[in-house]
C-alpha positions in Angstrom: 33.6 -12.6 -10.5 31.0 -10.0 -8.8 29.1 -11.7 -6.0 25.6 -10.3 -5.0 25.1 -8.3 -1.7 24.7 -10.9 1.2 25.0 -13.7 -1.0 25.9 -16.5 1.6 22.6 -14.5 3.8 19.8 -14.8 1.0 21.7 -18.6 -0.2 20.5 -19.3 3.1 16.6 -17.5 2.9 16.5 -19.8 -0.5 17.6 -23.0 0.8 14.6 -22.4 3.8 12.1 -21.5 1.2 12.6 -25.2 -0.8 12.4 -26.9 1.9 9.3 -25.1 3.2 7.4 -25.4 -0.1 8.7 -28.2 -0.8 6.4 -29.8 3.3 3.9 -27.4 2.7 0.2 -27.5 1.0 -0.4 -24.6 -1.3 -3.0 -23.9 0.9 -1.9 -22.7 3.4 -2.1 -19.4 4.6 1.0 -16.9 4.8 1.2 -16.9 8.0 1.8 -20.9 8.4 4.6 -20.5 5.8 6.1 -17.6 7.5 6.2 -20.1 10.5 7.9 -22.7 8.7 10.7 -20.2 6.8 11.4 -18.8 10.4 11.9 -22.5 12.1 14.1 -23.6 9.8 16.0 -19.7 10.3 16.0 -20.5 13.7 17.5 -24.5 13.9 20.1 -23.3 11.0 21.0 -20.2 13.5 20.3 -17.1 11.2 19.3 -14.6 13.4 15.8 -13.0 12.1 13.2 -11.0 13.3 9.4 -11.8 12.5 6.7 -8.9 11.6 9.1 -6.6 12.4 7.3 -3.3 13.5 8.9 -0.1 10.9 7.5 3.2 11.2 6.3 4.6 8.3 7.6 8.7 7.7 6.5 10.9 4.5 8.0 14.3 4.2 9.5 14.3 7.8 6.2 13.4 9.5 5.2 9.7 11.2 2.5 8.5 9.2 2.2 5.1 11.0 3.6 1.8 11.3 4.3 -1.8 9.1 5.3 -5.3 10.0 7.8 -6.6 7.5 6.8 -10.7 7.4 11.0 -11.3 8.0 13.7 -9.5 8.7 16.6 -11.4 8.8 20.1 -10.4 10.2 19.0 -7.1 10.0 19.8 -6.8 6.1 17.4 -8.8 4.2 13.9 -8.1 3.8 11.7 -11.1 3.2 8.3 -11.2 1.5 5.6 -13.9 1.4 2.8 -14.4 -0.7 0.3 -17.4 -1.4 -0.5 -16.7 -4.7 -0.8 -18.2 -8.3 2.0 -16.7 -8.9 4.2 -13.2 -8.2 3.3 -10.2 -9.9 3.8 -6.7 -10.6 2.3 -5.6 -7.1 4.2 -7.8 -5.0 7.3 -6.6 -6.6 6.7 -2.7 -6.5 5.5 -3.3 -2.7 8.7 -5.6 -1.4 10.1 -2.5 -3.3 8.5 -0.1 -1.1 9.8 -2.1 2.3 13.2 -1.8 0.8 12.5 1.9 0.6 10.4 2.7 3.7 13.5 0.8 6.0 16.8 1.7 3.8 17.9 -2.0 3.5 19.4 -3.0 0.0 18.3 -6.6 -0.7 14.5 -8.1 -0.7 13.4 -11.8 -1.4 10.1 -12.4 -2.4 8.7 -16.1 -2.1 5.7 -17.4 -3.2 3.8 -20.3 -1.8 1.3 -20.7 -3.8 2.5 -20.9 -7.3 2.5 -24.7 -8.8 6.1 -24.6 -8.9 9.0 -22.4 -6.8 8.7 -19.1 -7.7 11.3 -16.6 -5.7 12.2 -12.7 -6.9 15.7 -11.1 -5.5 15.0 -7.4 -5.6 18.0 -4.6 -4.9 17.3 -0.8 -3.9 20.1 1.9 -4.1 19.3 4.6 -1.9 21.7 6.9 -3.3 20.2 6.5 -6.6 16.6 6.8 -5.0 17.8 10.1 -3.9 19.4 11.5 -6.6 16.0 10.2 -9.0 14.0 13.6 -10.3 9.8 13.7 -9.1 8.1 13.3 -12.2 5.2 15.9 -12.8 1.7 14.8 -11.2 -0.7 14.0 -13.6 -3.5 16.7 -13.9 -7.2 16.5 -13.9 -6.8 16.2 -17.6 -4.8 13.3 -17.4 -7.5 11.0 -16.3 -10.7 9.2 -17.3 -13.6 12.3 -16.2 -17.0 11.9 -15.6 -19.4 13.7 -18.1 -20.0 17.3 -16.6 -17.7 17.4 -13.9 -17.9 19.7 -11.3 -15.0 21.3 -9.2 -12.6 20.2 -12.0 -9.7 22.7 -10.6 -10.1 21.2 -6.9 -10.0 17.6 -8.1 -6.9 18.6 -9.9 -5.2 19.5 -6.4 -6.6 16.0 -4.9 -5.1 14.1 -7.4 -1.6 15.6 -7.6 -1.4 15.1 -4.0 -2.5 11.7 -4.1 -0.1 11.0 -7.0 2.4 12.2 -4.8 1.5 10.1 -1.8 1.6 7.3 -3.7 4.8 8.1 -5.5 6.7 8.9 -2.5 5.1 5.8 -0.3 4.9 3.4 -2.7 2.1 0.6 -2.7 2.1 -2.3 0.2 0.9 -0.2 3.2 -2.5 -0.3 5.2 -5.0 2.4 3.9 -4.7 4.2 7.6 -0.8 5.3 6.4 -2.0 7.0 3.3 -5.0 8.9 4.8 -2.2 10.2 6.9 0.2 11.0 4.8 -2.8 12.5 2.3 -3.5 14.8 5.2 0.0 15.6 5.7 0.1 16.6 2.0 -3.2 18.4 1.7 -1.9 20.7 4.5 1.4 21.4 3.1 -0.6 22.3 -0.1 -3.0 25.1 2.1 -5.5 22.6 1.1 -8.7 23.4 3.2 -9.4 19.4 4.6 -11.3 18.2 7.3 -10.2 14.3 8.6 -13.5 12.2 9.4 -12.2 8.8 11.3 -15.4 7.1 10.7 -18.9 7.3 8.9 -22.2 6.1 9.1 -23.8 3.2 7.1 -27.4 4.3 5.7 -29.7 2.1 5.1 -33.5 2.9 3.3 -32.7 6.6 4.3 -31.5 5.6 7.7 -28.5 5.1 9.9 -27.9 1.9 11.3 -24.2 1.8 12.3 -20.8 3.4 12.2 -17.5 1.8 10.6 -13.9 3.4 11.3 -12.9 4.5 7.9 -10.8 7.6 7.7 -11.6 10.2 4.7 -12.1 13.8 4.1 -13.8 16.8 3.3 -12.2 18.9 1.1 -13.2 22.8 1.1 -16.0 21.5 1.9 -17.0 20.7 -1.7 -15.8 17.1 -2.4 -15.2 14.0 -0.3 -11.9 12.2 -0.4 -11.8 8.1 0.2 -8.4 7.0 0.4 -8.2 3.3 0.4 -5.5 0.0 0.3 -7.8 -3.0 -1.1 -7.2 -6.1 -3.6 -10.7 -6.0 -4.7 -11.6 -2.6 -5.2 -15.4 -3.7 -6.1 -15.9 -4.9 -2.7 -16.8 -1.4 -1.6 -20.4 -0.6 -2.5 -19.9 3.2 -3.9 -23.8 3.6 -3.1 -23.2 3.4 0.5 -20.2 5.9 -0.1 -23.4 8.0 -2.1 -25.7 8.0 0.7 -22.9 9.3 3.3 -21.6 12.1 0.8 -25.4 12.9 0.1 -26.2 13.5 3.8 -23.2 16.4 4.0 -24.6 18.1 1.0 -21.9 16.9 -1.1 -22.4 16.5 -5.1 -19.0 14.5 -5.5 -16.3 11.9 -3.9 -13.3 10.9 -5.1 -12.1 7.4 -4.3 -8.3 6.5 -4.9 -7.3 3.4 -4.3 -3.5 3.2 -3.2 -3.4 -0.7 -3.2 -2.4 -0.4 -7.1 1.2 0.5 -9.1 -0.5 3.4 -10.6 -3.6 6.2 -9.9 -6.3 5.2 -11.2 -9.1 7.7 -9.6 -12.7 6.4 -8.9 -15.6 9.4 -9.4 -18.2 9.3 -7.2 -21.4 11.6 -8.6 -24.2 12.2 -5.8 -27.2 12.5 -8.1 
């Protein structure tokens, strides 16, 4: 009979996870139950380490860092989530943790589901390796605004982005793929300029600065990568009013947070 990759060790991450759902309000936030998993780690002596610093690299070049919730005897890779239950996300980023550090076996538990809900997740490097790019997905590919300007250039921005995302994976902070975007644009000969921050207008005036890295792109379109749930939380009409005072008649806003590409057009009228 075949027995799973560190059975005994994820038998173990399993046991901790009933018992911790099983004393804990659904409530709770993930850090509380990421206490609780690595107590009961600790009194059971599994040796663990908790948010674990990794550093993030795409094509040879450091593109930042991420705290894994658990690491645990250096193999396993655990995941938390409070949520009503575990989706597709969750999965593909776990997936990417697996991928970012090289470890084989991920467990992903969620607290916030009305009943015990874990996922067991394996990576194969070799076979990661050995896997064929697919092609990028052209300009043509997409949904397009009516009229759209700089179609060819837009074309370039996307299959870099699609291959940010397709090398990365989703599950990092929005700060790893601007970097790794840059990285990409300027292994294309992609003519970008890196802005760390902008400037909030308000009724035709500025009234603050937030850090938020994008670019310029030839100086013809600006680029907002970004890592967020929610993507209407950002108010595109404050993203108009900084692309309108550089001169700029389109942004392009990608949102890395999700399993696929799904560009956002930003039209400065």
């Amino acid at each position: 009979m075949t027995r799973l990759l560190y059975e005994d060790l994820t038998s173990q991450l399993i046991w901790a996870y009933y018992r911790a759902y099983n004393g804990l309000s659904r409530t709770y936030p993930e850090f509380i139950c990421e206490g609780a998993m690595a107590m009961l780690l600790r009194r059971t002596g599994v040796p663990y380490r908790r948010q674990h610093e990794i550093q993030i690299f795409y094509k040879d070049r450091l593109v930042g860092v991420h705290r894994l919730d658990l690491l645990v005897d250096d193999k396993v890779v655990a995941e938390l989530k409070v949520a009503e239950h575990i989706e597709k996300i969750h999965k593909a980023q776990l997936f990417s943790y697996l991928k970012a550090t090289g470890k084989q076996v991920g467990l992903l538990f969620n607290f916030g589901s009305p009943q015990p809900e874990f996922e067991r997740l394996f990576f194969d490097p070799t076979r990661a390796a050995a896997e064929r790019p697919v092609t990028p997905p052209t300009v043509r590919d997409c949904e397009l605004p009516a009229h759209l300007i700089h179609p060819e250039l837009v074309g370039q921005i996307l299959g870099a982005a699609v291959e940010v995302h397709r090398t990365l994976g989703p599950g990092f902070i929005y700060r790893i793929y601007a970097n790794a975007c840059y990285h990409e644009f300027r292994l294309r000969s992609i003519p970008v300029e890196a802005r760390k921050s902008f400037q909030v207008i308000f009724e035709g005036e500025e009234i603050g600065e937030l850090k938020f890295a994008h670019f310029i792109v030839e100086e013809q379109i600006m680029f907002f990568p970004v890592a967020i749930q929610h993507i209407e939380d950002i108010n595109v009409n404050n993203l108009k009013d900084w692309i309108r005072a550089h001169d700029i008649k389109l942004g392009l806003m990608i949102n890395f947070y999700e399993t696929a590409i799904k560009p956002i057009f930003i039209v400065a009228q």
